[in-house]
LUMGUNU-358440 format. One record per residue (C-alpha): residue number from 0; x, y, z. Coordinates in steps of 0.25 Angstrom, whole numbers, plus 2048, in hexadecimal, padded with zeros to 3 digits. Layout:
BEGIN
BAMAR_n_east_north_up
BAMAR_NUM_X_Y_Z
...
//
This chain:
BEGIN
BAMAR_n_east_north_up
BAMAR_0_543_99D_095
BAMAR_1_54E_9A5_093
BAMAR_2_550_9B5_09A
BAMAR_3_55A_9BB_091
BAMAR_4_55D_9CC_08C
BAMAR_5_55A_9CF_07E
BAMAR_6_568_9D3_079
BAMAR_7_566_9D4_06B
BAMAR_8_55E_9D2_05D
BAMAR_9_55F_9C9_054
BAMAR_10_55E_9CE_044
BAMAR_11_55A_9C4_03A
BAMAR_12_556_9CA_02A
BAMAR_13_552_9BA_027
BAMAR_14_54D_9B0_031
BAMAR_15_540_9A5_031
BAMAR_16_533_9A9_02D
BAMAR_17_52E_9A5_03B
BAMAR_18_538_9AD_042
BAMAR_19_532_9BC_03C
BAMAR_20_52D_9C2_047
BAMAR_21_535_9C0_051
BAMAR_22_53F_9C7_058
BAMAR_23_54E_9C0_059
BAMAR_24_555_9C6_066
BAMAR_25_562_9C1_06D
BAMAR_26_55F_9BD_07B
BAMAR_27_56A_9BB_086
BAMAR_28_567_9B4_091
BAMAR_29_565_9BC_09E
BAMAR_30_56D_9B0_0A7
BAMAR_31_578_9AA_09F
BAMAR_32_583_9AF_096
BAMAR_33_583_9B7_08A
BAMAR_34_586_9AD_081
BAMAR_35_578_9A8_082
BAMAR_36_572_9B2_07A
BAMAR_37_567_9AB_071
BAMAR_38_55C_9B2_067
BAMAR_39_54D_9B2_06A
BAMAR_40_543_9B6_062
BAMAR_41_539_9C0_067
BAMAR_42_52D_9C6_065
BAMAR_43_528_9CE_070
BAMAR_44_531_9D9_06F
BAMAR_45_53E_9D7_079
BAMAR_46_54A_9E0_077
BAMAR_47_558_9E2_077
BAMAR_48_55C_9E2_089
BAMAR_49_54D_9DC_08C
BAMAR_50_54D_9D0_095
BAMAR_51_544_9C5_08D
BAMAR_52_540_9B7_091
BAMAR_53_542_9AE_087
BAMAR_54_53C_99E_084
BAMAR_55_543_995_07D
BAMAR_56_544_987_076
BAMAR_57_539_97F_074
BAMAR_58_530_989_07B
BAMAR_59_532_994_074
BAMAR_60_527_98F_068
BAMAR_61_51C_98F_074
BAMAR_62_51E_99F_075
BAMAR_63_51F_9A2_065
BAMAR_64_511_9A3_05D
BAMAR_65_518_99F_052
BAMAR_66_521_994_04E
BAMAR_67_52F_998_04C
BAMAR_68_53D_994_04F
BAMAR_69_53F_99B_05B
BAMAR_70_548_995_069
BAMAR_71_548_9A2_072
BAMAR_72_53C_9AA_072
BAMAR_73_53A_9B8_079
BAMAR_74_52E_9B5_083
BAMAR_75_52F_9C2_08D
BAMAR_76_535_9CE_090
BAMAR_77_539_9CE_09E
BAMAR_78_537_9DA_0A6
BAMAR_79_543_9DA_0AF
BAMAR_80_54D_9D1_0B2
BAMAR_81_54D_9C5_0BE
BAMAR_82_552_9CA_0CB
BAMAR_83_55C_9C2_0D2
BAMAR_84_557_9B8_0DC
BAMAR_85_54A_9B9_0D8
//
């Protein structure tokens, strides 16, 4: 699982039948660089400066309830962020 900030949406007019409903929201990790911004489909209601926790790869089809071509997945919002040395 990945801790990332929502920094952005993600607008697409066409896309895969199996992908309506869901929210497309460019995540940037909360450790790492900048560079590592990714999209990840969401469906519980994150927003743009919320800190989300985020599944990915093969476990992310255990948290859809439906199929669909999704790698990173929006599992939680997190409430406030880790404190150092904790």
């Amino acid at each position: 699982m990945i801790l990332g900030t929502i920094k952005g949406t993600v607008v697409s007019t066409r896309k895969c039948r199996n992908l309506v409903g869901f929210k497309l929201l460019l995540v940037e990790p909360y450790y790492g660089d900048q560079k590592d911004t990714f999209v990840a489909a969401d469906t519980i209601g994150a927003g743009i400066g919320e800190l989300v926790l985020v599944t990915t790869d093969n476990t992310t089809q255990y948290a859809l309830d439906r199929s669909a071509p999704i790698d990173a997945y929006i599992v939680g919002i997190v409430d406030a962020p880790p404190q150092p040395g904790r």
